[in-house]
N, C-alpha and C positions, 0 to 999 in steps of 0.2 A: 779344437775348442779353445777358445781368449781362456786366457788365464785371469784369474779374478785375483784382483789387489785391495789392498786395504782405503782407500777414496773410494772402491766402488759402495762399498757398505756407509762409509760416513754422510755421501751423498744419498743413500738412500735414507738414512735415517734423517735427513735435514727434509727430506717429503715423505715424513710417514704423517699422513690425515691424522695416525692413533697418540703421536709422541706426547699431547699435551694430558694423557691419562695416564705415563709415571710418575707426575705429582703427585697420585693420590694415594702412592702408596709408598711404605714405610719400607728401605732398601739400604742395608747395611754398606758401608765405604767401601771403596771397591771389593765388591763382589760381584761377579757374575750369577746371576740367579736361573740353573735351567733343568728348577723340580719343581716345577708347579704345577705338576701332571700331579706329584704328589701329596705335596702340602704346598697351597698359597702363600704368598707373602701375605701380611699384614698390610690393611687399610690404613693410611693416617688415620681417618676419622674411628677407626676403632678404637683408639683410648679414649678420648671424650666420650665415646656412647658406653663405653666398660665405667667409666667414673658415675655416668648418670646414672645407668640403670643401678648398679651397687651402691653409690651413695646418696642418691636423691628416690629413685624409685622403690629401690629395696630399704636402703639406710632410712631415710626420712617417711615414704610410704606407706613401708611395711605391706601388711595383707590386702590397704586398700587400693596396691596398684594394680591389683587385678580388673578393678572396674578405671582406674582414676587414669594409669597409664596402658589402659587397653591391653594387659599381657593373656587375656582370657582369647582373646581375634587374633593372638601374635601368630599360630601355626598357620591360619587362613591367608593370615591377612601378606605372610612372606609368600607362602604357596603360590597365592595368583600372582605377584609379581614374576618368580621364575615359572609359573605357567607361558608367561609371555614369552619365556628367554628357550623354552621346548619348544614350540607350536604346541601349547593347548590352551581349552578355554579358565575364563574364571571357574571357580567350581571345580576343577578338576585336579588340581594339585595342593599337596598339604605338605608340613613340613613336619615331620614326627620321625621320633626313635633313631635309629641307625640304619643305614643302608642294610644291612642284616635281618635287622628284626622285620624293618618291613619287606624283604627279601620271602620271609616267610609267612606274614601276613597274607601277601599278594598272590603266594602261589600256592598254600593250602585253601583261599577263599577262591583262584580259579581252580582247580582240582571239584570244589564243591560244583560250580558251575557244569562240570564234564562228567558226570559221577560214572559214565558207563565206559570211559575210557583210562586207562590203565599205565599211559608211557607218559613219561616229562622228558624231553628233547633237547641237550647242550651240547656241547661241546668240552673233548678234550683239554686239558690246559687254559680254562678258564679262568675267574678269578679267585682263586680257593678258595675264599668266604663263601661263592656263589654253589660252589660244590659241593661244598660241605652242610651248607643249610638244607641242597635238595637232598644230599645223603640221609643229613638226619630227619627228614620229612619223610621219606619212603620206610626208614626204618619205624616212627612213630606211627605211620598207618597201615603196622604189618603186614606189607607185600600186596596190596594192595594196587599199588601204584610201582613202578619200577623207572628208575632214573635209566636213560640211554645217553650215550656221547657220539656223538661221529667226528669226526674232522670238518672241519670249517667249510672243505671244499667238498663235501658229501650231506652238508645236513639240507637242502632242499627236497635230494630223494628220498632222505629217512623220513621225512616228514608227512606219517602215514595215516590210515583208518584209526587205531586202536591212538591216536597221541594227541592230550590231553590240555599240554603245555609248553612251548618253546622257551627256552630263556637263554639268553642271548647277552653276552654284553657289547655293544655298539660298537668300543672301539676295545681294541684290545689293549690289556695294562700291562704285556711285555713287547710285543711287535709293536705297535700304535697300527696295526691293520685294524679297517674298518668296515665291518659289514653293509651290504646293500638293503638298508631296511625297509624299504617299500615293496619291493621284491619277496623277502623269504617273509615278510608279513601279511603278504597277499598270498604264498602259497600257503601258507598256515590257515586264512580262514579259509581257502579251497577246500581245505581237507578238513574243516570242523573244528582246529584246533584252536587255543589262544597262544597267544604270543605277551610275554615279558621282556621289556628292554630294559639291561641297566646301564643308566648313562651317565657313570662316574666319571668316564675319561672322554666324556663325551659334552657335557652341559657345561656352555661359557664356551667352548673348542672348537665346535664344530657345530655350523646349522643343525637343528632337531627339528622337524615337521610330525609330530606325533599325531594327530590329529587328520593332516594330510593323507599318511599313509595309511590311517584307519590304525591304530598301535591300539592293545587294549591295555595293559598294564607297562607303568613305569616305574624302575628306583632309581635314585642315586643319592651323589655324596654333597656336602658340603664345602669340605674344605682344602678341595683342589683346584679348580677351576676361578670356582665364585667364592672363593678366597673368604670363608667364614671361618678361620681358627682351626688348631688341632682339634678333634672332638667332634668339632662343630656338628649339628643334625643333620642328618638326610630329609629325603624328601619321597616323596609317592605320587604316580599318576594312577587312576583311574578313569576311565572314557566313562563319559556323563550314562550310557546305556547301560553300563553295567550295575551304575551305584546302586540303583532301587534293589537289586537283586543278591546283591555281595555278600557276601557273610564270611567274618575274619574269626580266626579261633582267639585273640586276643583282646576280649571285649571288654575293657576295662572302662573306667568312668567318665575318664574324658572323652568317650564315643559315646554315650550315652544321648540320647534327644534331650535329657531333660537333667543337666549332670550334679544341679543343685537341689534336684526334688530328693535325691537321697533314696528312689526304690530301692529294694529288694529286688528286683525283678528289672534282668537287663532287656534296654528296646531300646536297638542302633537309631543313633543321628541320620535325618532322611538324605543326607548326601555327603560329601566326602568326609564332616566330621568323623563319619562311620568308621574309618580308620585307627581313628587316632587311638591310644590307649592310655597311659600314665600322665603322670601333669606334666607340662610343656616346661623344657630346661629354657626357663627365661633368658637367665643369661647368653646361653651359645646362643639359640634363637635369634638373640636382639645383635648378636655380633655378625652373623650371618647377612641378616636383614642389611647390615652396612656394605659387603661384598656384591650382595644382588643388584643393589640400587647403583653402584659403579657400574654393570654388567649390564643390567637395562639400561645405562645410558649410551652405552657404546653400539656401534653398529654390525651386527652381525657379520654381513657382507666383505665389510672392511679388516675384520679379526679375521677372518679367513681366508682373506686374499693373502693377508701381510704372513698368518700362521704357513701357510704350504709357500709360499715366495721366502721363507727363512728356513723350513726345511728343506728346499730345493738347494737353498746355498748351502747350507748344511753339508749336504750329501756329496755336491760338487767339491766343497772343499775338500772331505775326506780325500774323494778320489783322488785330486791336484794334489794335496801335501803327506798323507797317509796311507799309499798306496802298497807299499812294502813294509809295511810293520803288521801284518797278520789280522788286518780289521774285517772283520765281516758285515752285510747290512743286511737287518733282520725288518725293514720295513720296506712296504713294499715304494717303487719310484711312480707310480699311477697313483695322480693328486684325490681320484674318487676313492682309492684303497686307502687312503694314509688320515688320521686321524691329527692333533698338533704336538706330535714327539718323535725324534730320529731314534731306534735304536739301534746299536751297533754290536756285533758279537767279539770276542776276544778270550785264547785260553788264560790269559792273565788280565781278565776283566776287572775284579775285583781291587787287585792292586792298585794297577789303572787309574780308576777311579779317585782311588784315596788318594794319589797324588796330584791327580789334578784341586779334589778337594783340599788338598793342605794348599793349593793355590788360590785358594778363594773362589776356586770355579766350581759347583754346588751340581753334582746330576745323583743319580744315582745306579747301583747295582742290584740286579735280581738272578736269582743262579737260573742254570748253571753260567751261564756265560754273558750274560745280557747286560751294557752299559747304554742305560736312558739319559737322555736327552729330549728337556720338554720347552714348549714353546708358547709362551702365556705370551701374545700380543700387545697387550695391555702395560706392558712394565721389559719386557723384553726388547731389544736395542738388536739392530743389524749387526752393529759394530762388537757385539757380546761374541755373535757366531764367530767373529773372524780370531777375535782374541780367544776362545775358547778352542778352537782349531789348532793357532799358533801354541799355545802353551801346551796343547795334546804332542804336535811336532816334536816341541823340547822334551816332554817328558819323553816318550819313543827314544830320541835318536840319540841321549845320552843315558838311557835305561834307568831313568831315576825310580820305576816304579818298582824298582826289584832290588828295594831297601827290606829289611824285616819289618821295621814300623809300617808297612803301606800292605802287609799280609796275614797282620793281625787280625780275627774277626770278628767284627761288632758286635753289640744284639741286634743291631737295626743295619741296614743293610743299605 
């Protein structure tokens, strides 16, 4: 194998199609930025839209920006843009609550759809938020329903008569392995079931064809990918056949058909409104909307090409420069397996990390052993991988990561 040198990467970054979209975003002095699997950078354009909305729309508006500056169509009107950015249609996606809530939303209103069947269908070591919602759903509908796990590489066959629900998250948030969704979406309506995808580590990353594969329910997040702020809201798919029929146990008034008539008597919005529940966090909202609109204009095709062509190098470099320092690779080397993040395993993971972070090189740690490495196209540079490698080198071979400052343990990880 050629040895890869630092020209190969500057030249590649002198023809990346994507280079003229880390203008757009806000990138502290040298740093290396490679966690935007978990939190995005910041938009330029998001101070201006945080000054408008708070001091012209909210400051000077007040109550009447809800007709004046349209923040009544904000959940909709974000939804169908990253409708675009999944493969779905208008109509089919909203932007409401937290990837959690509508976690729950989504899977107690399919459970309703299924009433005669009994299993929800995930897997082991998914994303604990995601495990913990279905936990507490089988608990609130006393045994009723019973959550099942298999492993990643057996949940086709579990996927039987009596099961109700798949839920799935697309890419994985410690390996960056990526499941074949077309595939175990197609044997899920074999067997009667619905299927949930959550595409936290997935939307803005990697192609989504929801739509394509016939997907019936979607969640995800906000503010990793499409870079809408800590906090920022999630979003919800629902496929157009379902909506007439849906029914969420969070009926609150912004799902109402009629949310200003003020009933007594709730009667769901005839289409994806139907989701929605509390009033729309204008703010994160309108901050998100600035990360989607970068995302819609980039090309799909192209983020993805350059995403697995920079974990390719990634991986290669380990091999070449960190090959005796005890590194493991916890993601798979099959470009259909791999989602846009290297992660690498280490019994002194943790450490690790914090020292490359005291270097201004930004990933992060998830126990037990797992150091991430993510790869946002959009703002991420060839030339990051190879500095990010070399500074890993130094840290290794003069052991600076087994200081006590670098084994202290966070709250954040």
């Amino acid at each position: 194998m050629t040895l890869l040198n630092k020209d190969h990467f500057i030249e590649l970054d002198r023809q990346d199609p994507l280079a003229q979209f880390r203008e757009e975003f806000e990138l502290p002095e040298e740093h290396i930025y490679l966690n935007g699997n978990s939190l995005g950078v910041m938009p330029k354009a998001s101070k201006e839209k945080a000054r408008k909305v708070v001091e012209q729309e909210w400051g000077q508006g007040l109550i009447r920006s809800w007709n004046t500056a349209d923040w009544i169509h904000l959940p909709r009107r974000v939804g169908d843009k990253i409708a675009g950015i999944v493969g779905a249609a208008p109509g089919e996606v909203i932007v409401a609550d937290s990837t959690s809530v509508n976690l729950f939303k989504l899977a107690a209103a399919a459970l309703r759809l299924r009433p005669n069947r009994h299993k929800i269908l995930s897997e082991p070591g998914n994303f604990p938020t995601d495990l913990y919602i279905l936990q507490g759903l089988e608990r609130f509908m006393d045994g009723k329903v019973h959550l099942h796990t298999q492993p990643r590489q057996e949940i086709l066959d579990a996927i039987d008569d009596d099961t109700a629900l798949v839920v799935l998250t697309h890419v994985h948030y410690k390996s960056g392995a990526m499941f074949n969704m077309a595939e175990i979406t197609r044997k899920a309506h074999e067997k009667g079931a619905l299927i949930l995808w959550d595409l936290s580590h997935s939307t803005g990353a990697v192609p989504v064809a929801l739509n394509n594969v016939e997907a019936d329910f979607a969640i995800g997040c906000g503010y990793k990918y499409l870079n809408g702020g800590p906090g920022a809201p999630g979003f919800l798919f629902v496929a157009q056949r379902h909506q007439a029929e849906l029914e969420q146990p969070l009926s609150g008034w912004f799902g109402h058909a009629n949310a200003f008539a003020m009933s007594d008597t709730y009667e769901p919005a005839p289409g994806i409104e139907r989701t929605l529940c509390g009033t729309t966090p204008v703010v994160g909202a309108s901050l998100l909307e600035v990360g989607v609109d970068i995302m819609a204009a980039a090309d799909m095709g192209r983020i993805r090409e350059k995403s697995l062509k920079m974990s390719e190098l990634f991986i290669a470099l380990v091999e070449q420069r960190l090959a005796d320092h005890g590194f493991g690779l916890a993601t798979s080397k099959r470009p259909a397996e791999r989602g846009s993040q290297v992660s690498l395993t280490h019994e002194h993971g943790f450490a690790i990390m914090q020292a490359l972070i005291k270097r201004n090189i930004v990933g992060d740690f998830r126990a037990p052993d797992i150091m991430r490495f993510g790869f946002t196209p959009l703002y991420v540079r060839y030339i990051d991988i190879w500095n990010c490698i070399d500074a890993l080198a130094q840290i290794m071979e003069i052991a600076e990561w087994d200081r006590p400052e670098f084994k202290k343990i966070t709250a954040v990880t």
